[in-house]
C-alpha positions in Angstrom: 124.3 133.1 27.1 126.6 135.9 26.2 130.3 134.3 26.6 133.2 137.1 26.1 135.1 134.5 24.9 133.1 133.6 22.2 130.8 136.6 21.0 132.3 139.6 19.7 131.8 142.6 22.7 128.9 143.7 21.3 125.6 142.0 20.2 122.6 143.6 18.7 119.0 143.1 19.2 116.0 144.8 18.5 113.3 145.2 21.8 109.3 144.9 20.2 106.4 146.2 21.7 102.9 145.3 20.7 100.0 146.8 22.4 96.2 145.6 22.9 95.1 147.7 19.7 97.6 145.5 17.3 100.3 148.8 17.6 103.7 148.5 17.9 107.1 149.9 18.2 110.4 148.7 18.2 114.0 150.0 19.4 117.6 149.0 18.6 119.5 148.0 21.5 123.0 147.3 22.1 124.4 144.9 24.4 128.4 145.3 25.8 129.9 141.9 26.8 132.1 142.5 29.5 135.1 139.9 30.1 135.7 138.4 33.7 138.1 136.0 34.8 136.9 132.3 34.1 138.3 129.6 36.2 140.6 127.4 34.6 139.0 124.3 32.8 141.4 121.8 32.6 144.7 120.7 34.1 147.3 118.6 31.9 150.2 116.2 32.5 152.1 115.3 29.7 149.6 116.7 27.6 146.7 113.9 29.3 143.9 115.4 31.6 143.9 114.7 35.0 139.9 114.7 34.7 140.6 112.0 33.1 142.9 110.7 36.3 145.3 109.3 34.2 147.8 106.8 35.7 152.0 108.3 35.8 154.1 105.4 35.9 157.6 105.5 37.7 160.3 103.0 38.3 160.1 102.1 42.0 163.3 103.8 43.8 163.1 106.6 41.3 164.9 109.5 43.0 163.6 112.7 45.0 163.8 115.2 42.1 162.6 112.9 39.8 160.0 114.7 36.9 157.1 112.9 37.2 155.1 115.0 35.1 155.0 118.5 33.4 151.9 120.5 34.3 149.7 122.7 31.9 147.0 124.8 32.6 144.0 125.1 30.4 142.1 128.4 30.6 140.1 130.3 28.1 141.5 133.6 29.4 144.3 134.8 27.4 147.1 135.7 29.3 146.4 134.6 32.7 149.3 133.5 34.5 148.7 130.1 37.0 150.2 128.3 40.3 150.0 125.1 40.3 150.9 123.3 43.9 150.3 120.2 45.9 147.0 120.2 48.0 147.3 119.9 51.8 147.6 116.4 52.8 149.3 114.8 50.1 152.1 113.0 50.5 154.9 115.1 51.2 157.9 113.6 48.7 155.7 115.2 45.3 156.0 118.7 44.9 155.8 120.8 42.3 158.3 123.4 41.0 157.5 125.9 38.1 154.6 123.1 36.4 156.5 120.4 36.8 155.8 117.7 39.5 158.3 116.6 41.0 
């Protein structure tokens, strides 16, 4: 598996022919790695997984507003810039607002 993210850009290999008679030739071949954007692999609150569904605990009461967690995005693509939001459905008093639930 040729991952960009974790084999330099190029790898060498050398292509072997052998024919009937026992004769053979070989060529050098090069092979360019090309990057794409890889999905994101990981979501964090507070710095725990939420693949690992971890529980938040609040005081009951706690305001609207309160920060119930800060949000980080793990994703082997350097650079890449991420929105993170609420899905559909959920309950309408957590938000979140620049990676941080609210």
């Amino acid at each position: 598996l040729l991952d960009f993210e974790r084999v330099p850009n190029f790898v060498d290999a050398t292509v072997l022919v052998t024919d009937a008679g026992n004769n053979t030739l070989s060529a050098a071949l090069r092979i360019q790695t090309l990057d794409r954007n890889d999905a994101p692999t990981d979501i964090l609150a507070n710095g725990s997984s939420l693949m690992a569904l971890p529980l938040i605990s609040l005081p009951e009461n706690s305001p609207a507003g309160t920060l119930v967690a800060h949000l980080t995005v793990v994703d082997q693509d350097v650079g890449q810039t991420h929105t993170c939001a609420t899905s559909p459905g959920d309950p309408g008093n957590v938000r979140v607002l620049n990676n941080e639930m609210l």
